[in-house]
C-alpha positions as CSV (number, residue, x, y, z in Angstrom):
1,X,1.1,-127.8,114.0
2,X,-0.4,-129.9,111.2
3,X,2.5,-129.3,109.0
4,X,5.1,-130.1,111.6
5,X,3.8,-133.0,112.4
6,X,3.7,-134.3,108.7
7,X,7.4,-133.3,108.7
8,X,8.5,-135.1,111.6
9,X,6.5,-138.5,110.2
10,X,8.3,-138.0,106.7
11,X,12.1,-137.5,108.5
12,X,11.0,-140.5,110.9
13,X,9.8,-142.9,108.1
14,X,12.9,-141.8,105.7
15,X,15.1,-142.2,108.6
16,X,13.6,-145.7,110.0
17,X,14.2,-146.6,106.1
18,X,17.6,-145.6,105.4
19,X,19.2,-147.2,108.4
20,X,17.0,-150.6,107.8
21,X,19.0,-150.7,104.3
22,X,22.5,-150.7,105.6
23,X,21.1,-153.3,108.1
24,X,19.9,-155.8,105.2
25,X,22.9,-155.4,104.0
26,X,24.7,-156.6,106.9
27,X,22.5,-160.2,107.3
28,X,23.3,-160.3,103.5
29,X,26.7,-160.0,103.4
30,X,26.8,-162.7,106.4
31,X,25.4,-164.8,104.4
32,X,27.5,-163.8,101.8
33,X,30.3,-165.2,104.3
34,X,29.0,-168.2,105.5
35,X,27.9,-167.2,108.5
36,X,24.0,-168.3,107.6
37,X,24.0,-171.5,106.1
38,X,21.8,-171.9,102.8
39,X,19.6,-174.8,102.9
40,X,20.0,-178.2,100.6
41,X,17.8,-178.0,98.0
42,X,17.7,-178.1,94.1
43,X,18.3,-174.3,93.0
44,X,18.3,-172.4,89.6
45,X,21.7,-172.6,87.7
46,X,23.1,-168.7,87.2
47,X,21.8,-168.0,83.9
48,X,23.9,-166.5,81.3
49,X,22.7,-162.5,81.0
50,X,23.8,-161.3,84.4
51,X,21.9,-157.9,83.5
52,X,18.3,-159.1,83.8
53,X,16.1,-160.0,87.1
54,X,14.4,-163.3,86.8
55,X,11.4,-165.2,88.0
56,X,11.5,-169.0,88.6
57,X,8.3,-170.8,87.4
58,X,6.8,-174.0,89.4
59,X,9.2,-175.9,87.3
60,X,12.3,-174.1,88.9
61,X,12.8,-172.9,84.8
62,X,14.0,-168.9,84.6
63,X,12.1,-166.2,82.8
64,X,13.6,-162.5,82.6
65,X,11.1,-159.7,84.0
66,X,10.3,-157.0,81.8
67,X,11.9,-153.5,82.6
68,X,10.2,-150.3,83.3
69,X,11.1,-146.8,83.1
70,X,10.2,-144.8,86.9
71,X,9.6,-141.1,86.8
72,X,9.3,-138.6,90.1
73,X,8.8,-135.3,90.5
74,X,11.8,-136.1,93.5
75,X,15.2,-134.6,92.1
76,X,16.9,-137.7,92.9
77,X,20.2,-136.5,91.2
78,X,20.8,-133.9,93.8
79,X,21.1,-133.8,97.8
80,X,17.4,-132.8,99.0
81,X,17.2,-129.2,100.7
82,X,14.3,-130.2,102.6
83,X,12.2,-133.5,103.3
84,X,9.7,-134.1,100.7
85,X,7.2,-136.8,100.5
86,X,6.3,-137.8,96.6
87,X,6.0,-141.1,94.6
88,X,7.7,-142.7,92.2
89,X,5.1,-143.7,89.0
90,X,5.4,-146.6,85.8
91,X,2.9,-145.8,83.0
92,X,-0.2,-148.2,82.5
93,X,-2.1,-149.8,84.8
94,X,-1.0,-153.2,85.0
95,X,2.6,-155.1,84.5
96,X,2.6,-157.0,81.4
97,X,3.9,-159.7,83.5
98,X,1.4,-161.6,85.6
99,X,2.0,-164.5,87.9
100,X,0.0,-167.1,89.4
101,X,2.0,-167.8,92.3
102,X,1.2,-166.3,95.8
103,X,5.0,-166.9,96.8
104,X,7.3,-166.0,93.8
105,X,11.5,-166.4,93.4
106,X,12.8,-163.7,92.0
107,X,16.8,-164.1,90.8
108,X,19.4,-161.8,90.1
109,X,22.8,-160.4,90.3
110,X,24.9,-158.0,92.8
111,X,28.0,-157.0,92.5
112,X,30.6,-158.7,95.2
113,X,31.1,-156.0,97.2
114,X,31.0,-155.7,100.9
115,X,27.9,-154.4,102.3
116,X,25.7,-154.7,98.9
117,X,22.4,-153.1,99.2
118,X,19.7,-155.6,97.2
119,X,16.6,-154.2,95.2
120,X,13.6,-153.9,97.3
121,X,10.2,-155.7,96.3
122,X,7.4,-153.1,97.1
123,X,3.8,-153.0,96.8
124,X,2.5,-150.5,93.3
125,X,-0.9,-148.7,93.5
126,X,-3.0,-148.1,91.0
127,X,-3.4,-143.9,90.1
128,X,-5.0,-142.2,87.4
129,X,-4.1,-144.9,85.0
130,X,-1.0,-145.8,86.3
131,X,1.1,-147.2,89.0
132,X,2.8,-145.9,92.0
133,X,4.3,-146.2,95.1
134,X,5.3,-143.6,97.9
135,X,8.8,-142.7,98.0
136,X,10.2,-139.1,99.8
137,X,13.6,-137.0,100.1
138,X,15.1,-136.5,103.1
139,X,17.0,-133.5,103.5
140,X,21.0,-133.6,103.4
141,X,20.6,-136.7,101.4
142,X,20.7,-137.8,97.7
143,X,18.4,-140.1,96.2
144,X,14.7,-141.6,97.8
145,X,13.0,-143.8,100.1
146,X,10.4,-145.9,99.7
147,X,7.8,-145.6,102.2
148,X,7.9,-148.5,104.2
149,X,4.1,-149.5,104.5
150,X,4.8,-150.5,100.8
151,X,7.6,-152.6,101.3
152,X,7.2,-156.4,100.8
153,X,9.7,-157.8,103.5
154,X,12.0,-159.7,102.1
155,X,14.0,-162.9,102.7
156,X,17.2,-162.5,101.1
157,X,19.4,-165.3,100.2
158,X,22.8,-165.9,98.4
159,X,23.8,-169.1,95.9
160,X,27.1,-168.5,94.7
161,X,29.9,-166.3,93.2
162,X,30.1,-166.1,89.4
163,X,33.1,-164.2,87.8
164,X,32.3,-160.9,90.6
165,X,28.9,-160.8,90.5
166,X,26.7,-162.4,92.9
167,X,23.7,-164.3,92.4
168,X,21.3,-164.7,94.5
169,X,17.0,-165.0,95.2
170,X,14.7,-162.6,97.2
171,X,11.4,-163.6,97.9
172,X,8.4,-162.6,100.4
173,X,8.5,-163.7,103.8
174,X,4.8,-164.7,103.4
175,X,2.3,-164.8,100.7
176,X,1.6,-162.0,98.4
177,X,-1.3,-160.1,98.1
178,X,-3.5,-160.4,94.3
179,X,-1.9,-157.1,92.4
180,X,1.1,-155.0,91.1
181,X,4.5,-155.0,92.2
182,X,7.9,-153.8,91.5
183,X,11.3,-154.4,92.5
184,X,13.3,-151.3,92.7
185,X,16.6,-150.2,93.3
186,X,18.6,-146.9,93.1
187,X,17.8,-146.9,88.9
188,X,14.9,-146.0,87.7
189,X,15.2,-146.4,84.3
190,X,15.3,-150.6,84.9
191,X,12.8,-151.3,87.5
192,X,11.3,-154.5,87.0
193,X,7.4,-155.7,87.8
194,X,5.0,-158.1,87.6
195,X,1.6,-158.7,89.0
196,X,0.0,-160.9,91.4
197,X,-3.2,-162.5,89.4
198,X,-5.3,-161.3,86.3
199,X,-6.5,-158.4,87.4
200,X,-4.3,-155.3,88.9
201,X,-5.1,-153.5,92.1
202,X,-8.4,-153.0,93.7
């Protein structure tokens, strides 16, 4: 009874997590169109290297993130058979990136597409030396979820069109806790962190 239970809270939480995506990505794209107005206020230019993820100091000045390499035991290449609940880890125990700031601006680009599906900013625990945070398989699909205790919600906003990319800022809806975070997409070979503080996780 144990087990089935467990399955049913894995297939719920993937499920809850995979139909929020699509949903970002429909506010996202309205603003994309207009339809949410972005506020007046002195924002970042786009800077050049439309490959990196930034972080805006208090000055409003750009710095490129680091990138990490991810690693799970999840066969993410390949449609899951069956639900299975994992983790997706970074080596070390701390982002070599720290930030003071409670409430930071993260910047990067999308392609302009309709629908895109942003990075997510989640929450990174500290295991054995290392950092991780749940993700599963759902069965009959390809890929992973993140589980969605770890997700940071996130306000998503749009500033402009640059030659088919778009550019744009995610940032917490409130104030983030002292520790280690990531901000991950569907590649795990360029997932990129900092950390909340001096110190990583409790």
């Amino acid at each position: 009874m144990q087990s089935v239970r467990h399955t049913a809270f894995i297939r719920a939480t993937s499920i809850l997590i995979l139909l929020a995506l699509p949903a970002m990505g429909l506010a996202f794209q309205a603003r994309v169109s207009g339809i949410l107005p972005v506020m007046q206020e002195s924002i970042p230019s786009p800077p050049a290297d439309r490959t990196l993820v930034y972080v805006a100091d208090d000055k409003g000045i750009l710095t490129p993130l680091a990138f990490e390499i991810g690693t799970t035991p999840l066969n993410v290449e390949t449609v899951a058979k069956g639900d299975k609940r994992s983790y997706v880890e970074l080596r070390g125990a701390s982002s070599a990136t720290a930030l003071s700031s409670l409430d930071p601006h993260v910047y990067l680009f999308l392609s302009d597409e309709p629908n895109p599906k942003p990075p997510l900013i989640v929450r990174l625990n500290e295991k054995r030396g290392a950092r991780r945070v749940s993700a599963m398989a759902q069965k009959g699909f390809k890929g992973f979820a993140v589980d969605s205790n770890e997700i940071v919600k996130p306000h998503y906003r749009v500033l402009g069109r640059v030659d088919g990319m778009i550019f744009m800022e995610i940032r917490s809806r409130g104030p983030l806790l002292h520790g280690e975070y990531a901000i991950i997409g569907t590649d795990l070979q360029r997932i990129a962190t900092f950390r909340v503080g001096s110190t990583s996780n409790p």
